[in-house]
C-alpha positions in Angstrom: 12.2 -52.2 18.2 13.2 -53.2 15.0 16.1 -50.8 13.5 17.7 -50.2 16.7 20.0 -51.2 18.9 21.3 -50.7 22.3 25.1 -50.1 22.1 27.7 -49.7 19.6 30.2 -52.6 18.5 33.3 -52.1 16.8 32.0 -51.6 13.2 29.7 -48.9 14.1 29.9 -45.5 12.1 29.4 -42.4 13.7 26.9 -39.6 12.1 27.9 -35.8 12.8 24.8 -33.7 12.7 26.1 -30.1 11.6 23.9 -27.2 11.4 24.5 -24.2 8.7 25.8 -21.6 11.3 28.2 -24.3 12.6 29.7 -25.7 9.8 32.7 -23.8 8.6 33.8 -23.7 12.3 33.2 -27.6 12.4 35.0 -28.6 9.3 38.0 -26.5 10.8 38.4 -28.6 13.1 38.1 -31.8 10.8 41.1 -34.1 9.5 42.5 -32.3 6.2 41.5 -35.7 4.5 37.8 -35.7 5.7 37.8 -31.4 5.1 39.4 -32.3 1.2 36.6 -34.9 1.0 33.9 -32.4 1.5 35.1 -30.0 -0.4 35.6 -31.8 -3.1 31.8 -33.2 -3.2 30.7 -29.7 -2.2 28.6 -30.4 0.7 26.3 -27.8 2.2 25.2 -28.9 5.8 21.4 -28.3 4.5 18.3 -29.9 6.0 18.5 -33.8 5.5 21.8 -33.4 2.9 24.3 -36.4 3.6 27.7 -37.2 2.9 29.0 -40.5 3.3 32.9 -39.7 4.7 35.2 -42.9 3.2 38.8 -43.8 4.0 41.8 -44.5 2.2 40.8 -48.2 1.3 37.2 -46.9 0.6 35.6 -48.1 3.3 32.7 -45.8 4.8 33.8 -44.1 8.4 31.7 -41.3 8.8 28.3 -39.6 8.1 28.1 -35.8 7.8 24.2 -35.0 8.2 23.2 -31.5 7.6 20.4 -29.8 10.0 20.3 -26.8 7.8 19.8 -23.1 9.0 17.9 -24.4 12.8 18.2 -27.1 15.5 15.9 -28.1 17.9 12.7 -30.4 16.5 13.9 -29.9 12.8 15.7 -32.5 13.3 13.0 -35.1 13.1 12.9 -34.6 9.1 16.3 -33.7 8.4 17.0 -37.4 10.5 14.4 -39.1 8.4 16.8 -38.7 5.5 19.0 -41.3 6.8 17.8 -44.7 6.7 16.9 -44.2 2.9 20.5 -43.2 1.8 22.7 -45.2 4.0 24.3 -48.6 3.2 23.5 -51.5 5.9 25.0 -51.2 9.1 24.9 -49.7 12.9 25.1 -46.2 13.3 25.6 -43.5 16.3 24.8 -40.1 16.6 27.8 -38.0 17.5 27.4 -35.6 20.6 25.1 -35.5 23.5 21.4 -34.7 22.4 19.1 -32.9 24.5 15.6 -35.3 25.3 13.3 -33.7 22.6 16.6 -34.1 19.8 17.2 -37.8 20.7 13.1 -38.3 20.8 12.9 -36.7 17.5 15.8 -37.9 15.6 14.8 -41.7 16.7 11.2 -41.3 15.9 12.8 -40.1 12.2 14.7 -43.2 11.6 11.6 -45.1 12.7 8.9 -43.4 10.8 11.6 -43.5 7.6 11.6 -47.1 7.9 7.4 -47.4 6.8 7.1 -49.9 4.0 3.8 -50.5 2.9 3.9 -53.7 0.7 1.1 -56.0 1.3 0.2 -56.2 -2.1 3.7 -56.4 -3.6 5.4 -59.6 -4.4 8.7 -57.6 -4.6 8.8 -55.2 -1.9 10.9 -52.2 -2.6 12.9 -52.6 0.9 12.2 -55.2 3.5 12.5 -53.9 7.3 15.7 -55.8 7.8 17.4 -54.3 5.2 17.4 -51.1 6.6 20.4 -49.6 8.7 20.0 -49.8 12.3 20.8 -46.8 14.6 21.9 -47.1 18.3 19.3 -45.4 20.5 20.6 -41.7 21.6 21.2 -41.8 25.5 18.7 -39.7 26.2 15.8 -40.9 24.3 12.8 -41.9 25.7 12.6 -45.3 24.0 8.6 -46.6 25.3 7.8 -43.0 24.0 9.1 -43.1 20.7 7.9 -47.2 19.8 4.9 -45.9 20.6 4.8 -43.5 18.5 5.9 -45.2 15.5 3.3 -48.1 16.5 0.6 -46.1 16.6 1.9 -44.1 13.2 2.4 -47.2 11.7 -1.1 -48.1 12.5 -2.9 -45.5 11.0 -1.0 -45.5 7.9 -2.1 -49.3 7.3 -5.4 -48.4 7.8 -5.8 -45.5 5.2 -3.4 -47.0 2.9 -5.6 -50.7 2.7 -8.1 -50.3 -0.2 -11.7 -50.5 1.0 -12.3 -54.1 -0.8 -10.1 -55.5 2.0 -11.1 -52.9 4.9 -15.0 -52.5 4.9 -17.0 -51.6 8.2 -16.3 -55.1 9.5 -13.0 -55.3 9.3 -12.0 -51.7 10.6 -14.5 -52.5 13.8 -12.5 -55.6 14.0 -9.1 -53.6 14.0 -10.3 -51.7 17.3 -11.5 -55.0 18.7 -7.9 -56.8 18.4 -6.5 -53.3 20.1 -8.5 -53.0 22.7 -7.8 -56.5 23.5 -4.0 -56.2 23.4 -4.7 -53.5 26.1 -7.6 -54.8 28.3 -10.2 -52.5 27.2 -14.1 -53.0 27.3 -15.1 -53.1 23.6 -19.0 -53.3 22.1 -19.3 -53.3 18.2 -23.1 -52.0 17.5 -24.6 -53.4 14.1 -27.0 -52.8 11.4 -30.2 -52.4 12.4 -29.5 -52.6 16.1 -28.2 -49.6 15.1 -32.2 -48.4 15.5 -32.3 -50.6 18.3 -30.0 -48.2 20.4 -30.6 -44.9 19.0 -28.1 -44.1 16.5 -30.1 -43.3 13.5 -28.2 -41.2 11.6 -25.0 -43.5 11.4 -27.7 -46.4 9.6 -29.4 -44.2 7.5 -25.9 -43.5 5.9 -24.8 -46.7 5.8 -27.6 -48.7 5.0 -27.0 -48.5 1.7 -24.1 -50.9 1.4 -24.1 -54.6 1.8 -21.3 -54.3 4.4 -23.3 -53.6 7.2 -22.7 -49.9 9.6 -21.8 -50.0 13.1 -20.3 -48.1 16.1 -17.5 -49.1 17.8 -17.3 -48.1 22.0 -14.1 -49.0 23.7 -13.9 -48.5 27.4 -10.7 -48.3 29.2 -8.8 -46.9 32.5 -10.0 -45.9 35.9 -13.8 -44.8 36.6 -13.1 -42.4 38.6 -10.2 -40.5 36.7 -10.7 -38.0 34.2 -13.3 -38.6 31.4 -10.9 -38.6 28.1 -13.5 -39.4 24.8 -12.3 -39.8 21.4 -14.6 -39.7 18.0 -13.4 -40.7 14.9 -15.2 -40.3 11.5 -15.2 -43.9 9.7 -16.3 -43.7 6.0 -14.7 -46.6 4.6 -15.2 -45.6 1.2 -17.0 -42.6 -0.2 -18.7 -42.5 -3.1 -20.9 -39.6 -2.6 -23.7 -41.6 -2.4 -26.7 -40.5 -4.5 -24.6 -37.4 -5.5 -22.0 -39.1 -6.3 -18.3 -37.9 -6.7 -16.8 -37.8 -10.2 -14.1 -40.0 -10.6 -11.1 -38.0 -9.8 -12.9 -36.9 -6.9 -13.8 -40.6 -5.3 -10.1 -41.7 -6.3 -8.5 -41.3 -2.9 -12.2 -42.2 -1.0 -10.3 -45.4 0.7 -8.7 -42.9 3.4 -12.3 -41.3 4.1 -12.3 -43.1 7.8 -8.5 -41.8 8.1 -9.9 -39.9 11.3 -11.2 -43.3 13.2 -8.1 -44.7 12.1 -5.9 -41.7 13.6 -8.2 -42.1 16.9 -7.6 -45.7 17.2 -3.6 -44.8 17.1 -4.2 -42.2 19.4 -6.5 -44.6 21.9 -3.3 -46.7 21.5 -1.1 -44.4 22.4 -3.1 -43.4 25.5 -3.3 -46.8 26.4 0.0 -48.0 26.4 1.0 -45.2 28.2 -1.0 -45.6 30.6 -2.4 -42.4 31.0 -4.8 -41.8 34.7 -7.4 -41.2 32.6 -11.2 -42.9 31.4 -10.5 -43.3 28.0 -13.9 -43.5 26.2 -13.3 -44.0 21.7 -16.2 -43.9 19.7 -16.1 -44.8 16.0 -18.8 -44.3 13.7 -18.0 -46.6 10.8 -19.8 -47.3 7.3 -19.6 -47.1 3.8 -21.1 -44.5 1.7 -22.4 -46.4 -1.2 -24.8 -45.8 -4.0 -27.7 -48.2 -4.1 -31.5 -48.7 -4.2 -31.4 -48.0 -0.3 -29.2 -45.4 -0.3 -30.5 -42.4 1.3 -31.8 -39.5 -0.8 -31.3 -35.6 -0.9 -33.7 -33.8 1.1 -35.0 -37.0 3.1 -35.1 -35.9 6.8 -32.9 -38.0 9.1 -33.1 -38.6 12.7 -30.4 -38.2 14.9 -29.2 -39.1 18.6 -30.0 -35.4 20.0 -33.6 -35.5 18.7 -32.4 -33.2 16.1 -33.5 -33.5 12.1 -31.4 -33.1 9.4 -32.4 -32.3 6.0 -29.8 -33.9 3.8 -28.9 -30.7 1.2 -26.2 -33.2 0.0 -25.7 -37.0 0.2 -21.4 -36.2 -0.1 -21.6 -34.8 3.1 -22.0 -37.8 5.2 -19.3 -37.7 7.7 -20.9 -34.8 9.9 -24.3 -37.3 9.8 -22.3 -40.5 11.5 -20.0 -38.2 13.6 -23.2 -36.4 15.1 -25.1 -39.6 16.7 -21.3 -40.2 18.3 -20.8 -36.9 19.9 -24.2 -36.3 20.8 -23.3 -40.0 22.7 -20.2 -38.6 23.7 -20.8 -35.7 25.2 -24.3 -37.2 27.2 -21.1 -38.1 29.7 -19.8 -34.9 29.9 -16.2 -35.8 29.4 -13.3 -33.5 30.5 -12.2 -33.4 27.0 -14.0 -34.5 23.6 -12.4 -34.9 20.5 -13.1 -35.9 17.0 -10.5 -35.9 14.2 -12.5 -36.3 10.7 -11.3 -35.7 6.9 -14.2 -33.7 6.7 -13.8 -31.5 4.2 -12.1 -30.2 0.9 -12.7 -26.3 2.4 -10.0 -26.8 5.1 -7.7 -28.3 2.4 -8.1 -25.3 0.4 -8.0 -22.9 3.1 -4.8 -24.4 4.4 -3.1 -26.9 1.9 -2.9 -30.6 2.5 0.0 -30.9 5.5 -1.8 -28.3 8.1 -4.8 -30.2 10.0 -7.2 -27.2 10.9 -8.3 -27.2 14.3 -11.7 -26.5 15.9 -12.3 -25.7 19.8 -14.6 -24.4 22.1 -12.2 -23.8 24.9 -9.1 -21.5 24.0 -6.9 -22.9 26.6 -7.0 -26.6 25.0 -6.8 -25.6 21.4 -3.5 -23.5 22.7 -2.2 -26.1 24.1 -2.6 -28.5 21.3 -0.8 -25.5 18.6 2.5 -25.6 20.9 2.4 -29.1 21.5 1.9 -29.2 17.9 5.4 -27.0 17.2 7.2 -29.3 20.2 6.8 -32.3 18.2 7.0 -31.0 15.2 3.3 -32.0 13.9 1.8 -28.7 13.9 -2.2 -27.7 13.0 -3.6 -24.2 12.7 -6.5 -22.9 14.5 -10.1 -21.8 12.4 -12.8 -20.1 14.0 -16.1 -21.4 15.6 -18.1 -18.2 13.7 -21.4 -18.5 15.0 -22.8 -16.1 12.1 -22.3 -18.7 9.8 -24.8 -21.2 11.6 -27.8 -19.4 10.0 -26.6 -20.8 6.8 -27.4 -24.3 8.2 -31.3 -23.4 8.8 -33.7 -25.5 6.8 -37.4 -24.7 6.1 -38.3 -28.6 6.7 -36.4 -29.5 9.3 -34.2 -28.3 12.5 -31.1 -28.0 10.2 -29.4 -28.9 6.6 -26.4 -31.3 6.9 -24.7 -28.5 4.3 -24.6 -24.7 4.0 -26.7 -22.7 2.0 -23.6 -20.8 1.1 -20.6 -21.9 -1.5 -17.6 -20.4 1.1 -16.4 -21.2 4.7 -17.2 -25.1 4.1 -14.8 -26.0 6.7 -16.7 -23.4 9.3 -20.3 -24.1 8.4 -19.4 -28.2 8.8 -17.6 -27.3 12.0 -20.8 -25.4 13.1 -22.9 -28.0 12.3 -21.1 -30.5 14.7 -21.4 -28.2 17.4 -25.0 -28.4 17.6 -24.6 -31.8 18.5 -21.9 -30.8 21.7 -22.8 -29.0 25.0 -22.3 -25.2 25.5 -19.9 -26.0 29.1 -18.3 -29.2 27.1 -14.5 -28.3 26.1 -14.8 -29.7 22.7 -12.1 -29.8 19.7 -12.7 -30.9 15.9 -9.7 -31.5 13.4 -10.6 -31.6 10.0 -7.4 -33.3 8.1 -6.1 -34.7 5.0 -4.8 -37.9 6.5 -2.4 -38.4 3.1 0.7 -37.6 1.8 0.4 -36.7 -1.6 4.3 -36.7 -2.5 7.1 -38.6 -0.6 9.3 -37.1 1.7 11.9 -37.9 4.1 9.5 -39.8 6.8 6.6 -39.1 5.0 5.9 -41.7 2.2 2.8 -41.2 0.1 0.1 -42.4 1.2 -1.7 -42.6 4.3 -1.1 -40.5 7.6 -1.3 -39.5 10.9 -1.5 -35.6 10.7 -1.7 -33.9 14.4 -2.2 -37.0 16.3 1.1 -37.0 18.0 0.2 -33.3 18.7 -2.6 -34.0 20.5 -0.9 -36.8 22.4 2.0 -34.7 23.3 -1.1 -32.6 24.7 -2.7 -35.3 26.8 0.5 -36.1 28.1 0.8 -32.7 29.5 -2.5 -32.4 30.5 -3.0 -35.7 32.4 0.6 -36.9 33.5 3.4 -33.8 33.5 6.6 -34.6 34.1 7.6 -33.5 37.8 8.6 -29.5 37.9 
């Protein structure tokens, strides 16, 4: 993988990772010239500080990286420091890491080394130009390049403006990925859409040129555990017929950010090669304003038989996402689940970094919280509050695709999903941002894949444990 490499060579600088509780102890123990040296730049071993440790001629022999006040998966961010502030070269970490340290601090360096710069002639970093960082010893090195392949994916996808990734070419994106890994893959069309019962996911996107469809990949064993993934694929959103201001539609490009973090997920699973029947679903269309467009309070059709009275053409993505899971869940998977950017209620219930997560079955969505914490991708749990669905009623039809109440947006939208899932099915719905609105170490701005490694670290657990 690019960045890395598999053994030290004589010019290779060693990084110290120092936590605050550690560090007057450490530096103790230090040379008086590198213990002058840090005194004299004032260095405080916090989360992702550096100190570049010279010698007598100049010449760069050490790195001090701080871990701050904690150890343990904190070091993913405080590592993703590193490959932005360093000068070319190969580096080690100093010191034996446990597994989940060298998985994290390796997936750091990868993840910091994300350039997106398909539309610059002058990029502001080419890959090669990076450091490069000798793989810990105990680092599970398939694990990680997953991960950063399948991060790296997602990010491309929500960061690509909609002029250059419209229905087509996001359907095409899971074709070329499902053949890189063998899968069965059938890309449903425009009006064939009709043609096999998926009336809700044309009646949205009929009013663009760019045609809808549905993605359905197939992949693994028949006879092992049903796995389906759902991911909500609004290419752009304008509103539709009540359409977004401007400042509103701005960011509308990541709007299928959940089919895009599905398809890195359904990537993940894959090259793994986890024992199960992986089953991904992707609703995908563009929400466009148009003389076809589809109006508020027309009555759409849907998979389950269900109508919908559209209270509110902006709230498309529970429309495309219900024909999918109704779909979905006629197989009665072992596990279903949709990621979505669904709504701006869970970003204001919970700010823009903390996915909020939807489940029918307590054991699951516990699992996904701590797997969440072990990989340092965490998401919060929201409740299911079944007095809320009465706010969905409509007097035309069997429900409104939008509550008849101003609060609990991320509820009533979860609510309305569920009528579209089985009572026994063991179902979970993230509602995320899927973007970074300010840089960080590992976290550029832009596009992103928020709880996916959470729920992979879940799977994992789930379907392959590691022995004892």
């Amino acid at each position: 993988m690019d960045n890395f490499a598999t053994r030290t060579n004589a010019k290779t600088i060693p990084i110290a990772l120092i936590g605050r509780k550690d560090y007057k102890r450490w530096l103790g123990e230090q040379p008086k010239p590198t213990q002058t040296w840090l005194k004299a730049i004032e260095f405080e071993p916090e989360a992702g500080q550096v100190a570049l440790v010279p010698n007598r001629d100049g010449a760069l022999v050490r790195v001090i990286l701080g871990l701050g006040s904690e150890t343990g998966t904190t070091m993913t961010w405080a590592c993703a420091s590193l490959p932005g502030k360093l000068p070319k070269g190969r580096y080690v970490l100093e010191g034996e890491l446990e597994p989940a340290e060298a998985d994290a601090a390796a997936l750091a360096w990868a993840l910091a080394t994300y350039q997106f710069n398909r539309y610059r002639q002058r990029a502001n970093r080419s890959t090669e130009q990076f450091p490069t960082l000798v793989w810990p010893a105990k680092a599970d090195r398939a694990g990680v390049e997953q991960a950063r392949n399948a991060t790296f994916l997602v990010r491309d996808l929500i960061n690509t403006p909609a002029g250059d990734l419209g229905p087509a070419e996001l359907a095409e994106q899971a074709v070329t990925i499902a053949g890189q890994h063998d899968a069965a893959v059938q890309v449903i069309v425009g009006e064939d859409l009709l043609a096999a019962n998926y009336p809700a996911i044309y009646a949205v996107g009929k009013g663009s040129p760019r045609a809808p469809r549905l993605v359905d990949m197939l992949w693994g064993d028949e006879d092992a555990p049903k796995l389906t993934l759902v991911g909500k694929g609004v290419v752009f959103d304008t509103g539709g017929l009540d359409i977004k201001t401007s400042g509103n539609m701005k960011l509308m490009k990541k709007d299928m950010g959940g089919a895009a973090m599905m398809l890195g997920l359904a990537q993940m699973v894959m090259a793994a090669g986890l024992p199960v029947r992986l089953r991904l679903l992707l609703p995908i269309v563009e929400n466009s304003v148009s003389g076809d467009s589809y109006r508020p309070l027309d009555v759409l059709d849907t998979r389950k038989g269900l109508t919908v009275e559209v209270g509110n053409t902006d709230a498309e993505g529970r429309l495309i996402l219900c024909d999918a899971l109704c779909e979905a869940d006629g197989e009665q998977p072992d596990l279903l689940i949709d990621f979505a950017t669904l709504t701006g209620a869970a970003r204001v219930a919970l700010g823009t970094d903390l996915p909020a997560l939807f489940s029918t079955d307590d054991e699951v969505a516990q699992a996904i919280l701590a797997a969440g914490l072990q990989v340092e991708d965490p998401l919060w749990r929201m409740p299911l509050f079944t007095s809320y669905r009465r706010q969905l009623d409509s007097k035309v039809a069997d429900l409104n695709n939008i509550s008849s109440s101003p609060y609990g947006g991320a509820i009533s939208a979860a609510l309305f999903l569920q009528e579209f899932v089985g009572k026994q099915t063991k179902w979970v719905h993230v509602d995320t941002m899927g973007w970074n609105l300010a840089a960080r170490p590992g976290k550029p701005l832009g596009g992103e894949a928020m709880g996916m490694r959470a729920v992979f670290r879940m799977l994992q657990l789930r379907y392959a444990p590691a022995p004892g």
